[in-house]
C-alpha positions as CSV (number, residue, x, y, z in Angstrom):
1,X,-14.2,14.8,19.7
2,X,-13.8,15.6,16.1
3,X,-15.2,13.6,13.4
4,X,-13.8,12.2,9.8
5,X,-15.1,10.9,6.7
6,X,-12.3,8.5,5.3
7,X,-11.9,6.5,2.0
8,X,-9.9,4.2,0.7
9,X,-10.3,4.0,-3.2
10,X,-9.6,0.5,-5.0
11,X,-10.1,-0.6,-8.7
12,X,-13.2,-2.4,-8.0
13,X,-14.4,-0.6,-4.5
14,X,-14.3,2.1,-2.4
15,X,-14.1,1.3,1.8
16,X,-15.4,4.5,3.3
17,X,-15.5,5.0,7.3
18,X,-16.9,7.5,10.2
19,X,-13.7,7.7,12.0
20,X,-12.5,10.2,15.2
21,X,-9.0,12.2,15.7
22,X,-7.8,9.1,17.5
23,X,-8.1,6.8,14.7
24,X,-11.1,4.7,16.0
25,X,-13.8,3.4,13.6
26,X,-17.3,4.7,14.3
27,X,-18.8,2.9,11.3
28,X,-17.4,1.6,8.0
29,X,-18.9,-0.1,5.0
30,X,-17.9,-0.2,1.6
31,X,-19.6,1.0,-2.0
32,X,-18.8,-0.7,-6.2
33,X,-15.8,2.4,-7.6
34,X,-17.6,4.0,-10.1
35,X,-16.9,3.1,-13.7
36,X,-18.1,5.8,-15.5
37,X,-16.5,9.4,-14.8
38,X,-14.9,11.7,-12.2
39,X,-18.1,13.0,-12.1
40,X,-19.8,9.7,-10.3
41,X,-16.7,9.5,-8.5
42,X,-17.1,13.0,-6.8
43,X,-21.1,11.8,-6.5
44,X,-20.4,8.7,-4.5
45,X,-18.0,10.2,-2.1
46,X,-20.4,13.6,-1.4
47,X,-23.6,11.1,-0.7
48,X,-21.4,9.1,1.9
49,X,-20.2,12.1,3.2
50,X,-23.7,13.2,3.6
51,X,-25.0,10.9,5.2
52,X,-22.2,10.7,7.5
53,X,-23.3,14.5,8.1
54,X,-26.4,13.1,9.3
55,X,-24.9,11.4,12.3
56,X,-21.7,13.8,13.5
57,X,-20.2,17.3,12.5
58,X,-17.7,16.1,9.9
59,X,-14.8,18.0,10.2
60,X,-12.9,17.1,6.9
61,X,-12.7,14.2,4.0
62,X,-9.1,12.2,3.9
63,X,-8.5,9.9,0.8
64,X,-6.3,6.7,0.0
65,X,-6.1,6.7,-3.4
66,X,-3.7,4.9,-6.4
67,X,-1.3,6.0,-8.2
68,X,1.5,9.1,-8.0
69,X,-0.5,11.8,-5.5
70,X,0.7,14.9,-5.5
71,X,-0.6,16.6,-2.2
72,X,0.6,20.0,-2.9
73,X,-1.5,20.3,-5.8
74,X,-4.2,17.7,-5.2
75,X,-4.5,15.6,-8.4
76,X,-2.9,12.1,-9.1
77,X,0.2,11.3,-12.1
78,X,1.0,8.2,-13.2
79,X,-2.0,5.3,-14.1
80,X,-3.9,2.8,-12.2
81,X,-7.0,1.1,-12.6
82,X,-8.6,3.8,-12.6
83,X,-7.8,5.9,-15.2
84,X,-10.6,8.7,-14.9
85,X,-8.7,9.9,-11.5
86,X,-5.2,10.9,-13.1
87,X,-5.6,14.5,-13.9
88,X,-8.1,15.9,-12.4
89,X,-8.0,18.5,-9.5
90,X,-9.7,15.7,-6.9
91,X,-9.2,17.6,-4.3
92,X,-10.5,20.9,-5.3
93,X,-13.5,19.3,-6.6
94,X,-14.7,17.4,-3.6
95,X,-13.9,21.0,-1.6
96,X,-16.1,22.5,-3.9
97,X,-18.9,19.8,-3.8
98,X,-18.7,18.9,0.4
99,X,-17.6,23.0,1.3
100,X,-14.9,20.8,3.6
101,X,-11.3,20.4,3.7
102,X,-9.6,17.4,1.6
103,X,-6.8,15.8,1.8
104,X,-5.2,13.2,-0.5
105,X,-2.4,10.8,-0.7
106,X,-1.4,7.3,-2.1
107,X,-2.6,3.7,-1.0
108,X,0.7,2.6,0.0
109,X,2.1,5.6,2.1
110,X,-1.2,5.6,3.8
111,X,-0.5,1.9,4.7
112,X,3.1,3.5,5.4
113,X,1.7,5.8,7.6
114,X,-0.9,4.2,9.7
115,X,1.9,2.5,10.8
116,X,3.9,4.8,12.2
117,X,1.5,6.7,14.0
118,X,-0.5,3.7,15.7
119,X,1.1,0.5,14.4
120,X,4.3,-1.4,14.4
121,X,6.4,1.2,13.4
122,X,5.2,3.6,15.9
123,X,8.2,3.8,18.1
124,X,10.8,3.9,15.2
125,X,11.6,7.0,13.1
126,X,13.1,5.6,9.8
127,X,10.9,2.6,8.3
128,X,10.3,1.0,5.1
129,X,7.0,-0.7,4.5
130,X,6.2,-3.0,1.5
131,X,3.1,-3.9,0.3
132,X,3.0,-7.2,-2.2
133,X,0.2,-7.4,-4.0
134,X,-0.8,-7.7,-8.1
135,X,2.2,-5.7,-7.9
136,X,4.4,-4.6,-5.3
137,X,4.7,-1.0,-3.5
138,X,5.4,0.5,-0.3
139,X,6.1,3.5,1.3
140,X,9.7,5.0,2.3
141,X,9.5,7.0,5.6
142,X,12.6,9.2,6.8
143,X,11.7,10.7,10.3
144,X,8.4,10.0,10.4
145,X,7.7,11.3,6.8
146,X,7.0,10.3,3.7
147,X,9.9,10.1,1.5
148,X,8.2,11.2,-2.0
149,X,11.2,12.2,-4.2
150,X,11.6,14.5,-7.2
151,X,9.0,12.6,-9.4
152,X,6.5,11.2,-7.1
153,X,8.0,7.5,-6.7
154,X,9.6,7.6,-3.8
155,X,8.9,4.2,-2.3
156,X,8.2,2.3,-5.9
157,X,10.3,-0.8,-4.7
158,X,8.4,-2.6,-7.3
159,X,10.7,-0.7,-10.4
160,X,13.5,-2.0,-8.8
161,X,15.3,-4.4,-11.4
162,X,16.3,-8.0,-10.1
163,X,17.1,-10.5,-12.9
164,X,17.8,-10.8,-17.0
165,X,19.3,-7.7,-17.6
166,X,22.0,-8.7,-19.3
167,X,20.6,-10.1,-22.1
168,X,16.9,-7.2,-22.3
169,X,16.9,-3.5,-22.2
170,X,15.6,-3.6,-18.8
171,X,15.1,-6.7,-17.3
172,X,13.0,-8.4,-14.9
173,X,11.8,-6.2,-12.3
174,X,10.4,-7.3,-8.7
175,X,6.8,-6.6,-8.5
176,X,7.1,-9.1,-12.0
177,X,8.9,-11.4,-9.4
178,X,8.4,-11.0,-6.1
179,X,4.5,-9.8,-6.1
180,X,1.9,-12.3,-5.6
181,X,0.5,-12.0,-9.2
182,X,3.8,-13.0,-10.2
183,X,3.6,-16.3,-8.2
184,X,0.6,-17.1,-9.7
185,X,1.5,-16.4,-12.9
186,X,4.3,-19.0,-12.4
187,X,2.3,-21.5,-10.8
188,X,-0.2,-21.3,-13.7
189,X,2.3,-21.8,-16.4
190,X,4.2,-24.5,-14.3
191,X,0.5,-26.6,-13.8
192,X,-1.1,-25.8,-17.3
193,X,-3.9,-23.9,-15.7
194,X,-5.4,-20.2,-16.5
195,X,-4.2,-17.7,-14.1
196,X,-7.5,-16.3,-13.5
197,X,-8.8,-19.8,-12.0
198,X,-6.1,-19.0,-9.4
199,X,-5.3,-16.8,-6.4
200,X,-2.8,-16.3,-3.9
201,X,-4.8,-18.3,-1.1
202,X,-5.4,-20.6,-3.8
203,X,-1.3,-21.6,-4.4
204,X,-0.4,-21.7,-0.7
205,X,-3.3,-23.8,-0.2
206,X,-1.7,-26.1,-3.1
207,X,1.3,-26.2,-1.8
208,X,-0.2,-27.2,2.2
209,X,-1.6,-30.4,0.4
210,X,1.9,-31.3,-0.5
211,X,2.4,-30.2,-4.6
212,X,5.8,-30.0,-4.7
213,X,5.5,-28.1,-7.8
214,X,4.1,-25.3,-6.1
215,X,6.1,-25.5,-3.1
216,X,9.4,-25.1,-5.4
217,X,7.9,-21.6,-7.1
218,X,6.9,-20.5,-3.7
219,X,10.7,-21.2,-2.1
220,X,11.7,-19.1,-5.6
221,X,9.4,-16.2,-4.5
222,X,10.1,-16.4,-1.0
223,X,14.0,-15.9,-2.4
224,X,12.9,-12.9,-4.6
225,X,11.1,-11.0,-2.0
226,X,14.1,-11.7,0.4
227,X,16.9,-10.4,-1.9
228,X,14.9,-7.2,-2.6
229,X,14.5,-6.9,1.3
230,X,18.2,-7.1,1.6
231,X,19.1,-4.9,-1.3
232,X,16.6,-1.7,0.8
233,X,18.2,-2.4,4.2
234,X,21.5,-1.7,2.5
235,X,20.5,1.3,0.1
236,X,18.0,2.6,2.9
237,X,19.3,1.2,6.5
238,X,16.2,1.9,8.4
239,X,14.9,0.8,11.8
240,X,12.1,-1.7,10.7
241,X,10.8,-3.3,7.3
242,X,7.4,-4.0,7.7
243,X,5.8,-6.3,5.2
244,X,1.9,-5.7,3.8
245,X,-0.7,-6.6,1.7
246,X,-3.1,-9.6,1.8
247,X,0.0,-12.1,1.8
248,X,1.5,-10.9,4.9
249,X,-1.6,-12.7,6.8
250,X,0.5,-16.2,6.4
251,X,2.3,-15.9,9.6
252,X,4.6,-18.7,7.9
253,X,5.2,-16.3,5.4
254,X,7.1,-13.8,7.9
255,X,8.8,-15.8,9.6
256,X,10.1,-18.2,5.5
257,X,11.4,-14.7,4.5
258,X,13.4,-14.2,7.6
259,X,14.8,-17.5,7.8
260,X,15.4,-16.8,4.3
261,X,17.3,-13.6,5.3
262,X,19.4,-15.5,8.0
263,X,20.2,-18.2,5.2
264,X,21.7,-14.9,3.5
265,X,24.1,-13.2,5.8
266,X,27.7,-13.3,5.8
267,X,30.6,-11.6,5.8
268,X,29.6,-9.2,3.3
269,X,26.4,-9.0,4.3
270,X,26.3,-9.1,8.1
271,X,23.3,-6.8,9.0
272,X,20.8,-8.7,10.8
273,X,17.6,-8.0,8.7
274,X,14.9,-9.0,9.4
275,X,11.0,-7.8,8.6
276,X,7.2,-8.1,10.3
277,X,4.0,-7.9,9.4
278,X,1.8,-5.0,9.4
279,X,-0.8,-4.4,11.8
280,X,-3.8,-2.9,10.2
281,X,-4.4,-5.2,7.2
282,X,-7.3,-4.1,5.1
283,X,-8.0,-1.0,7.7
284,X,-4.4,0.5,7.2
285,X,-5.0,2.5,4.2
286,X,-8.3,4.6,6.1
287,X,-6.1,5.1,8.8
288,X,-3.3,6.3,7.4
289,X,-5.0,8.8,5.3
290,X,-6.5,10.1,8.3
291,X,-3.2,10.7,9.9
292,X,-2.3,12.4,6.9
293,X,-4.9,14.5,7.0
294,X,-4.4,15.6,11.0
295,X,-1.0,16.2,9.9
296,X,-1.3,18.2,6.5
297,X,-3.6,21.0,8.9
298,X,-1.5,21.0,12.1
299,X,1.2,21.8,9.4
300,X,-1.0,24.2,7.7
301,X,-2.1,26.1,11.1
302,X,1.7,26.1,12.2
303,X,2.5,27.4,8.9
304,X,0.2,30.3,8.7
């Protein structure tokens, strides 16, 4: 059995797991993400990944990372919260440090892709999954691979513009809508409170004891993520939509947005759409990097 040191990198941690070619977790745990430089970035990840040397022959490193990963050259475009990793060569220096192979790729196709190999999307070649978060992201996978594009965003549902643009340059677009930092944003101004003194577990939670105030913004959001839904089964026309991030653990939620969907169809629109949660949850990003990994050097070896 070969053995895998994984991470997913956040803005405020890093999860890191011993993991096998199957995808099973030996171990996992989770470390602060370094504030200060690439340099205590690359130190954090070598000290997991020796001590994970202590206990199995480690075969290679797979990271989940944020922002626009290039694979082919192993360094990250774009910005995230953490600003240190966009530029450097991430993967050359961790080869360098660990004398192992590294691969890299971004949070939300990993998500995309655990699911395809192991999770609900695993007997379906053409998927779609989004992830709603602070923002909202996803992954866009044409048989069975990531769709990245010309410039890396292949999959950035969030950019998509949804309302106002009439009367603005751009407009509204749906991660400022539809993500669940847009809800609460909403639901703060609409109760006079701070955003900060809320969360997303916080708002449904407000609207289960009955505030109708709430329970209006989250029917408006519910319609938001449902029209975006409707507007990538007819751009995209996959198999499945699956739906991730935090959120997607209300089970009412899934099933809102698909009566929401059903609400929507007629004769223009007659596609049954519908969408379902993700498996993995909070594991889907190490597991997905992993399977990108395996696949990057089966590639690699068929290639050479």
């Amino acid at each position: 059995m070969n053995y895998y040191a994984v991470f997913d990198v956040g803005g405020s941690a890093i999860k890191y797991a011993l993991m096998d070619e199957t995808g099973l977790f030996i171990e996992k745990s989770s470390t602060p993400t370094p504030i200060e430089d690439i340099y205590a970035f690359i130190d954090t990840i070598d000290l997991v990944v020796k001590g994970y040397e202590q206990k199995a022959d480690i075969k290679g490193i797979a990271l989940s990372l944020p922002g626009a990963v290039d694979v082919e050259k192993g360094h990250i475009e774009g910005f995230s919260a953490i600003p240190y990793l966009h530029g450097p060569n991430i993967q050359k220096l961790l080869q360098e440090r660990t004398y192992l192979p590294v691969e890299i790729e971004n949070d939300a196709n990993c998500a995309g892709l655990a699911e395809g190999w192991i999770g609900a999307a695993k007997e379906v070649k053409d998927y779609i999954c989004i992830v709603i978060g602070t923002g909202i992201g996803g992954a866009l996978v044409i048989d069975k691979k990531i769709r990245r594009g010309k410039n890396l965003h292949g999959g950035e549902f969030g950019f998509m513009i949804m309302e106002d643009y009439l009367d603005q340059p751009i407009g509204e677009m749906w991660s400022a809508l539809g993500a669940t930092g847009a809800l609460i944003k909403r639901v703060a101004k609409r109760k006079g409170m701070e955003p900060n003194t809320l969360d997303g577990k916080k708002v449904f939670e407000m609207a289960d004891h009955g505030d109708e105030e709430v329970q209006d913004e989250i029917k408006k959001f519910i319609k938001r993520i449902s029209v975006g839904i409707l507007n990538l089964q007819y751009a995209i026309d996959p198999e499945k939509i699956l739906i991730g991030g935090a959120i997607s653990q209300r089970e009412d939620l899934i099933d809102k947005i698909n009566e929401t969907l059903s609400q929507m169809k007629n004769k223009a629109y007659s596609l049954h759409v519908q969408v379902e949660k993700c498996q993995f949850g909070n594991d889907s990003n190490l597991i997905g990097a992993l399977y990108h990994f395996l696949q990057r050097r089966i590639n690699s070896k068929i290639s050479n």
